[in-house]
Every structure is written in structure tokens, then in C-alpha cells.
Phi, psi and omega in degrees: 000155190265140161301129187284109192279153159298319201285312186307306190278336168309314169329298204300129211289113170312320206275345201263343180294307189269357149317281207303354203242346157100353184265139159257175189272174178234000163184165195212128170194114148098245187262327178268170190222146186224119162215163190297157200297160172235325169346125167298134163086357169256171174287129187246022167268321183247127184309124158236354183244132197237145204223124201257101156307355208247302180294326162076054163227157172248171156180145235238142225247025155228347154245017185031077197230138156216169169178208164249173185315305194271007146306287210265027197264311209293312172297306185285297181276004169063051187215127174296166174320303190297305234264320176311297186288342174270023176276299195313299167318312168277000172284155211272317183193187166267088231234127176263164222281357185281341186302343197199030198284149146301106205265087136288147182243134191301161221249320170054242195246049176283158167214132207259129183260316182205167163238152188189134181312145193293123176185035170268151200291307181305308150316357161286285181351307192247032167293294170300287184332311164269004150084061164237129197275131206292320193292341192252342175298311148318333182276309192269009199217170143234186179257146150266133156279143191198148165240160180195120204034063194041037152252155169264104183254152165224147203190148185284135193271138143231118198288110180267150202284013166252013184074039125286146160240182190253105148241134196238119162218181204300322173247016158198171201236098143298125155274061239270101175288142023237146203270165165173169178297183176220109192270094173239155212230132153236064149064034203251135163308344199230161184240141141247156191214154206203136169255011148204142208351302194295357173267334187289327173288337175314305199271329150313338176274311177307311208234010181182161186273179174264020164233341185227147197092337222241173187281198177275180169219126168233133168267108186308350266296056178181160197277073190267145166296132155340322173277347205271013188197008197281328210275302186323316185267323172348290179305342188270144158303315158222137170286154120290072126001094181222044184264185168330148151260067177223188195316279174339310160325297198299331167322277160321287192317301190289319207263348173270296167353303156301336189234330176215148175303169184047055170235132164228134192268113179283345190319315178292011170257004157222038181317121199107344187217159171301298168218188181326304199269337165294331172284332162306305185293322201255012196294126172108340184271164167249065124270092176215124193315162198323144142082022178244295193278008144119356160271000000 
């Protein structure tokens, strides 16, 4: 298998890096990206950390601190060099960040009217359409009533535990605040963990009905570092692993590995597609990300 290399993880685009990871710019001109610090321990009212695209370097302008991607890989997930490179040893290969990136669409004056259990014919459609057994999309999700520029939507729910939702229809995906994972406890010994709803129904649909069987779950519904949910997982006996195959997965996967017993990274059983439910949807297809079917 190929390894993700430092020459590898440098390529890769800074401003396209901090997409897949949920930070966006607060403003943009010419070449530079301006964003509130993501850095630990800086301020996080004023853009002060600036990311020179053309150079592919950051650098961040009250503690002057700069580098390239794997400088700042090194920050964010709070791991020494030694600790980067044996992510990098394990890792299965190298995925670029578009490939599996969170295509959000700004939420602008959506306003959510009611929630109520599913039961528009069209979200059953596209429910089927991504290979989700309509009984278990019901157990966990709803439909939202929502307006948006004085029209009236209907759109697949997902509750995050801070009272924001996840909302999804076929061409586009809201981020409804305020966001935070979604933790849900059966009581179970094992965590499966996910970064978003449609792979956690994936896998409710493949390995179990939606009452019996099944572990606990936490849905990231957002590309979050590992220590932000590391405590969270802690406690379980065994981890499941089921995120992207893009930086961030690979991020995440190695370092709860690297760091706490019983984590298992599931990525390779759908190696070659962006996540679970993309493998599930193209399996048998040649959509399969760069440098997998031999191009």
C-alpha cells in the first residue's frame, strides 16, 4: 500500500486542508486567506492566521509562528514529530482533501418550523437512492419543515446533542447552529464512530436492524480533531472506526490509535471511495478515487 509521506502531506492545498477539518476563511484577497486562529491558546476574534496559497505556508501574525501543512498538522492534533511520523507510517495511502471534503451550503435565513418523523414520498426516494433501509433512516433521523427566503422545504433532520441540525436533501446539505457530534448510548461496551449520519445509517442498514445489535455511536457531523471527542471515546472498550478516506480520517484513525487501546480503523473495507456509504452506493463502479484503479 502507498504511504502518506511529509513530501505527500506538504502537496497538499492549506486553505483546501482546513475545509475538510470545518475551518473557513473569514475573508479572502488575491492569494492570501485570513482566519480566526485555529491554532491552541490564540484569539479567536480577529483573522490573524494567514495562509499564503500560492506558497501553500501559513503563518500566524501575534505569535508569528509559521510553516507549511506539516507544521501546522503537528499543532492541531497536538503530536510530536515522532508521534506525525508514525501516523504517516501507518497510514494506508494518500487521498486528496477534495475527494471527501464537506460540500456545505450556507444556511443563510433558513428557519426550521417543525420536526416530525419521515414521511415525504421524496426523501424516501433519496433515502433508496443512497442504499438506506428506509426502517432504520426512520429510527434515527427526521424530516424538517424549514423556510428559506420566504419558500417553504422539506429536508432529511439529524439532531446534533447541542440543539443544531445536519439537514440533507439531494442537492444540498445545511449546517442549522449550533453544531457540536451526536452522541447516541445503547449501552454498549463498543463506540462506532462516524463523520456523518449517512455513514452511521450505512452501517445500520449492512450490520444490524436498528434495535438489536448494535454499539453506541458518535457522529462527528463535522471533520473535528481527535482530542475534541478523545476523552468521549475513552471509556469504551472497543472503538470502530468508520471515517473518510481524506486527511483528516486518516488523521483522526492514527492518532486514537496511537493513543488509546481497542480502536479499530475500518477504512480499509472500503478502500478506494470516499466513505462507507460512498462504497455501498458505487461499489462495483469505476468511481474510485485517484491512484486506486491503477491511474
Amino acid at each position: 500500500m502507498e504511504h502518506l509521506s511529509f513530501e505527500q502531506l506538504s502537496q497538499i492545498d492549506i486553505v483546501d486542508f482546513l475545509a475538510t477539518i470545518d475551518i473557513h476563511p473569514q475573508k479572502a484577497k488575491g492569494i492570501e486567506f485570513s482566519y480566526f486562529s485555529p491554532l491552541p491558546d490564540h484569539r479567536a476574534d480577529q483573522p490573524t492566521f494567514i495562509v499564503d496559497r500560492k506558497r501553500n505556508r501559513w503563518r500566524e501574525t501575534t505569535s508569528r509562528q509559521s510553516g507549511t501543512l506539516f507544521d501546522l498538522v503537528v499543532q492541531l492534533y497536538n503530536c510530536t514529530i515522532s508521534e506525525l511520523r508514525e501516523m504517516l507510517r501507518k497510514g494506508h495511502r494518500s487521498v486528496s482533501q477534495h475527494d471527501a471534503a464537506d460540500d456545505i451550503d450556507p444556511a443563510g435565513d433558513i428557519t426550521i418550523l417543525e420536526t416530525r418523523p419521515i414521511h415525504s414520498a421524496f426523501l424516501d426516494r433519496y433515502l433508496w437512492s443512497r442504499r438506506i433501509a428506509l426502517s432504520v433512516a426512520h429510527f434515527f433521523c427526521l424530516e424538517a419543515c424549514y423556510t428559506r427566503a420566504g419558500q417553504a422545504y422539506h429536508a432529511l433532520a439529524f439532531r446534533c446533542d447541542s440543539g443544531g441540525y445536519e439537514l440533507y436533501t439531494q442537492r444540498h446539505h445545511y449546517r442549522i447552529s449550533h453544531n457540536s457530534p451526536t452522541h447516541i448510548i445503547r449501552q454498549s461496551h463498543s463506540i462506532a464512530v462516524f463523520r456523518d449520519v449517512f455513514d452511521l445509517l450505512t452501517f445500520a442498514t449492512i450490520f444490524a436492524s436498528p434495535v438489536q445489535g448494535l454499539p453506541d455511536f458518535l457522529v462527528l457531523n463535522a471533520p473535528v480533531p481527535f482530542h475534541a471527542v478523545g476523552a468521549l471515546i475513552k471509556s469504551y472498550r472497543y472503538k470502530h472506526l468508520f471515517l473518510p478516506n481524506d486527511p483528516a480520517g486518516l488523521a483522526f484513525s492514527n492518532l486514537a490509535i496511537a493513543s488509546q487501546e481497542g480502536c479499530h480503523d475500518h477504512r480499509t473495507l472500503y478502500q478506494g471511495y470516499a466513505t462507507l456509504n460512498d462504497w455501498v452506493c458505487r461499489i462495483g463502479t469505476t468511481h474510485l478515487l485517484p491512484g486506486i484503479n491503477g491511474s
